[in-house]
C-alpha positions as CSV (number, residue, x, y, z in Angstrom):
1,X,-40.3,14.7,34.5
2,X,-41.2,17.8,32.1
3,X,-44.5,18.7,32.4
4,X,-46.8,20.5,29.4
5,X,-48.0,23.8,30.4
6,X,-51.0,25.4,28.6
7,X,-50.3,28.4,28.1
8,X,-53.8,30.0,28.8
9,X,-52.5,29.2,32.0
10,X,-51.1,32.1,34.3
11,X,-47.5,30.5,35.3
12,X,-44.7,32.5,37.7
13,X,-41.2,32.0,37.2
14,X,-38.7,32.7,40.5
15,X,-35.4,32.5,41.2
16,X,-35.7,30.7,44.5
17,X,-32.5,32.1,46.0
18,X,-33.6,35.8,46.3
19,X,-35.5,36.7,49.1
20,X,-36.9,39.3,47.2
21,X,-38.2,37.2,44.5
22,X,-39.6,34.9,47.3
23,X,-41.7,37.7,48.6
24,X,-42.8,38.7,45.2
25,X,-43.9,35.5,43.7
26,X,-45.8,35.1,47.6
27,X,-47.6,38.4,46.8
28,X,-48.7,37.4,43.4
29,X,-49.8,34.1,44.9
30,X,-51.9,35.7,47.4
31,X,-52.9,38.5,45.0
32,X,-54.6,35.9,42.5
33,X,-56.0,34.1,45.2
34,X,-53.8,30.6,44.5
35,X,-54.5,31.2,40.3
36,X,-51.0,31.4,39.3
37,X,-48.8,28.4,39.1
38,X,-45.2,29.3,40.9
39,X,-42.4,27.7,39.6
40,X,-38.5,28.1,40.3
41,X,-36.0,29.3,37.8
42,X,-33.8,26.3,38.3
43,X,-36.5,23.4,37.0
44,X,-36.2,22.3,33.6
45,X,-40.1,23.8,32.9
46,X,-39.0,26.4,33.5
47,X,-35.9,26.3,31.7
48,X,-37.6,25.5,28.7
49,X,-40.1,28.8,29.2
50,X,-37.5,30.8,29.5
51,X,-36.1,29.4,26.1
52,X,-39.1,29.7,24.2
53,X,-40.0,33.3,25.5
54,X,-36.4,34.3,25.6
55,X,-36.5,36.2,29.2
56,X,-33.9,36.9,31.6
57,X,-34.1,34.6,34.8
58,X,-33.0,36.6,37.3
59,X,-36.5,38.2,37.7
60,X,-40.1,37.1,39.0
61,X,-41.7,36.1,35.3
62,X,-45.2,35.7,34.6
63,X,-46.0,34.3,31.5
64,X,-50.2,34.5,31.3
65,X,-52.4,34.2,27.6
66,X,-48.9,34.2,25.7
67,X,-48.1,37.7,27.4
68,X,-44.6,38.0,29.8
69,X,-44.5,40.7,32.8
70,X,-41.5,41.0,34.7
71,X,-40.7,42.0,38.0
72,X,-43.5,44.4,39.8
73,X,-44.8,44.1,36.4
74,X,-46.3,40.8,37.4
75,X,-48.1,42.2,40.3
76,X,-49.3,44.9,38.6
77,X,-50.7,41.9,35.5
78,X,-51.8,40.2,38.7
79,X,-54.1,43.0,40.0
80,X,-55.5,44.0,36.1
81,X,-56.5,40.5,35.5
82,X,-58.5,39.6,38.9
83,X,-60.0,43.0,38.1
84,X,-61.1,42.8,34.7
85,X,-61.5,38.6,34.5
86,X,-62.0,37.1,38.3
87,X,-64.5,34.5,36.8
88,X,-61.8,33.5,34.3
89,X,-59.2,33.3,37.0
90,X,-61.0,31.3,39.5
91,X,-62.4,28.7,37.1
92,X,-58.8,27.9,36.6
């Protein structure tokens, strides 16, 4: 079943079969203290993200507010947001 994702909605894309995109979308995880949605590559959500935002999949994604980080990138969005917004994040 496809869900709908709003996209207000911080949401990490993975490619389940690296280990270092494992312990990247973890650390994001962690890092927004459960805030971010993690979702793998191979799903058909997240084949559909990848569509509309035309990205590569072979990297950890974040797709937050309509914006896309990729790879350390995402960590990096990760940290600025908690910083600047952690009411915003933790409402969600």
């Amino acid at each position: 079943m496809i869900q709908t994702f709003d996209l207000n909605q911080a949401i990490l894309l993975y490619r389940d079969t690296c280990k270092k995109c494992l312990i990247l979308s973890r650390l994001v995880i962690i890092l927004s203290l459960g805030c971010v949605r993690r979702i793998p590559n191979n799903s058909p959500e997240a084949l559909r993200l990848l569509n509309t935002y035309q990205v590569d999949a072979s990297k950890v994604i974040l797709i937050e507010g309509g914006k896309v980080y990729s790879g350390f990138r995402s960590i990096i969005a990760v940290l600025k947001a908690m910083q600047h917004k952690p009411v915003r994040w933790i409402r969600r």
